[in-house]
N, C-alpha and C positions, 0 to 999 in steps of 0.2 A: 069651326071645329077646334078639337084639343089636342097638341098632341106632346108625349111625352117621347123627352131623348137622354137616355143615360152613357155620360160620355162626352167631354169638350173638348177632343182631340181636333184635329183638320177633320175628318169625315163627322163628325158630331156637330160643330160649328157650322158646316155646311150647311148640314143637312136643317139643322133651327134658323138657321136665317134662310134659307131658301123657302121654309116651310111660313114664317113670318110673312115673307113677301111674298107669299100669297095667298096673302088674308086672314091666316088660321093665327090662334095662341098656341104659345110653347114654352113649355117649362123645360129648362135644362138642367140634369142634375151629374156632380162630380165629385170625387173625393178631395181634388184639392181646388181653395174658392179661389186661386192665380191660374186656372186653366181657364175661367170665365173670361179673360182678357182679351182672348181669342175671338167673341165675340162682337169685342167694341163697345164703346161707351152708349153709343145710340141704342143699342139692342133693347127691344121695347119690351123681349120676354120675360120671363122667370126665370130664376136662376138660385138651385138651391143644393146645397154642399151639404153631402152624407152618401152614404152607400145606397148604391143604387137598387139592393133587391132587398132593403128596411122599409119595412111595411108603414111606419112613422113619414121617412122620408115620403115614399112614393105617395101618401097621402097629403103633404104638403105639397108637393109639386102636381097636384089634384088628377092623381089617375082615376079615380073614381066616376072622373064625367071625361076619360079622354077615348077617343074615339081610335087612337094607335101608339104602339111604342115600340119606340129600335132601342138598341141595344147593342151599343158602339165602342165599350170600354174596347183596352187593351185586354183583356184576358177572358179567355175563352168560355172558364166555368162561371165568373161572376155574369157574363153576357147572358149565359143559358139560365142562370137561377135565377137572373132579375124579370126574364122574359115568359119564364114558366109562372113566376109569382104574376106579374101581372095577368097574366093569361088565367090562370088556375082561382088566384086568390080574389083578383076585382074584375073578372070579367071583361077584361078586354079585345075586342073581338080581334082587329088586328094587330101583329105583333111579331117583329122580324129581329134577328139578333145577328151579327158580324162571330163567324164562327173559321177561324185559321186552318183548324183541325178537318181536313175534308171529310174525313172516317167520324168525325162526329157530326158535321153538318148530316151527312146522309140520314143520321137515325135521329135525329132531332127532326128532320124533316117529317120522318114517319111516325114521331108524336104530334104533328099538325103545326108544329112553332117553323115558320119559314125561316130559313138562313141563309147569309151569303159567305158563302165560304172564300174567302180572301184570294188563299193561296193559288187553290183550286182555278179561279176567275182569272186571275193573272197571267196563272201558266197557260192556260187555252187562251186567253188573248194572243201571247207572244206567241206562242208556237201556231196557232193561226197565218201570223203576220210573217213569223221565219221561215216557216213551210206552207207556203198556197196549195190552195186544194184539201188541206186537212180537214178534216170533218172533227168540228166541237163541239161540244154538249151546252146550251148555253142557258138553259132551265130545266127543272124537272117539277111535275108538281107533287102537294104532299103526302100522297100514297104513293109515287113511286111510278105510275100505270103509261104516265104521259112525259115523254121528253123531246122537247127545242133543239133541234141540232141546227148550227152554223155549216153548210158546207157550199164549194167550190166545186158543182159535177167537173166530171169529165169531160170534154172539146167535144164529142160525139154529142152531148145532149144541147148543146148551143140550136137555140130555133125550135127547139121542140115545148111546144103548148105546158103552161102548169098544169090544164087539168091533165094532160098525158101523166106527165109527173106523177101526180097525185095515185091518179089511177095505178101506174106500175108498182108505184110504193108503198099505196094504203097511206099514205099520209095528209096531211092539210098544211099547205103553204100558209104559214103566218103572213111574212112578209120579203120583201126584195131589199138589199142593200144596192146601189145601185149609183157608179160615180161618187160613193160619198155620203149617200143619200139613202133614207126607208121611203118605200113606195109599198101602198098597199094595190097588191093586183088585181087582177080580171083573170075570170077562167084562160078568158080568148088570150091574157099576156104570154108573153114567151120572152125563154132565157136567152139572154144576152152576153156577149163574153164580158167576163169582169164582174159579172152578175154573182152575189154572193147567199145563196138561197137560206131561208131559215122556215124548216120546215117542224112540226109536229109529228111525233111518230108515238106508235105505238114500244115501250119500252121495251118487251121481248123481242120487236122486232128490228131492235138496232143495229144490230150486227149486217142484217141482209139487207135490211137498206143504206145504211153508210157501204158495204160493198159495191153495192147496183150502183150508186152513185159513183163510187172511184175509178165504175168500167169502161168501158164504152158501150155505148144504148144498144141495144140490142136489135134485132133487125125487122124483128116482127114488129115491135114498140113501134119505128121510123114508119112501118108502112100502114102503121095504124090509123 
């Protein structure tokens, strides 16, 4: 497969040599041709200097047969225009763009172009890790309907069954963090202390379930 990266910062760089080593071609495209360095001399990709939402450019770095493109500059509108041109102009089906602006990620999202909003990701990691227990939002998809929250129930839900979970909350356990670790569960698994739940919810229903979680379980639920 093909894929195209606009952008030879640290996360740009990474992201085409991790994509190389595994297996795929990649063309790298930046404004200036001393960010290639970053790279290394072995790099077996492309690498092609011009602006990254030029229709000229993005066809020399052969979007036309590529199968994805990120969108990793430093600035927020070139990332959306380069990502909306490829998306809009050559068809390409996947296509994520690095977006600062969390108030624009949101509505970028809801024209269908994915983004990871920097800032946004950051802050909900740290305050995660500074206040346990907080409940994060750690995806949404891109109409908006379905959101990923990170969260730490309450001491009171320790030992009680996912599918309980699931049931009281209307949601679907992704997956468990766990010691360190993702584990995909089993209805029959049950929350462990330290256990860091990452569940899918319905988005209007965020509020009352990040609540039900920060409570303690209720009494009917235990005796269910």
């Amino acid at each position: 497969m093909h894929v195209v990266v606009m952008g030879c910062g640290r996360v740009g760089s990474t992201i085409a040599r991790r994509t190389v080593d595994m297996g795929h071609s990649v063309a790298v495209i930046d404004q200036d041709p001393a960010a290639f360095a970053r790279l290394g001399t072995d790099f077996p990709g492309q690498c092609v200097a011009g602006v990254g939402f030029d229709r000229a450019t993005l066809e020399d770095a052969g979007i036309r047969r590529a199968v994805a493109f990120a969108a990793v500059s430093p600035g927020d509108n070139t990332n959306i225009i380069a990502a909306r041109t490829a998306r809009e102009s050559f068809g390409v089906r996947t296509v994520v763009a690095r977006i600062y602006d969390p108030r624009r990620a949101e509505v970028y999202e809801r024209l269908g172009i994915a983004t990871v909003a920097t800032v946004r990701w950051t802050a909900d990691q740290m305050m995660s890790r500074i206040l346990p227990g907080r409940t994060t939002h750690e995806h949404r998809d891109v109409s908006g309907a379905v959101t990923m929250i990170a969260a730490a129930p309450d001491r009171s839900w320790i030992g009680a069954p996912l599918a309980e979970i699931e049931k009281a909350t209307g949601g679907r356990a992704a997956y468990l963090t766990r010691l360190g670790e993702g584990i995909l569960p089993a209805p029959t698994t049950r929350l462990q202390d330290g256990d860091r739940l990452h569940l899918m919810v319905r988005t209007e229903e965020l509020e009352r379930v990040e609540s039900m979680l920060a409570h303690a379980r209720d009494a009917r639920e235990e005796q269910a």
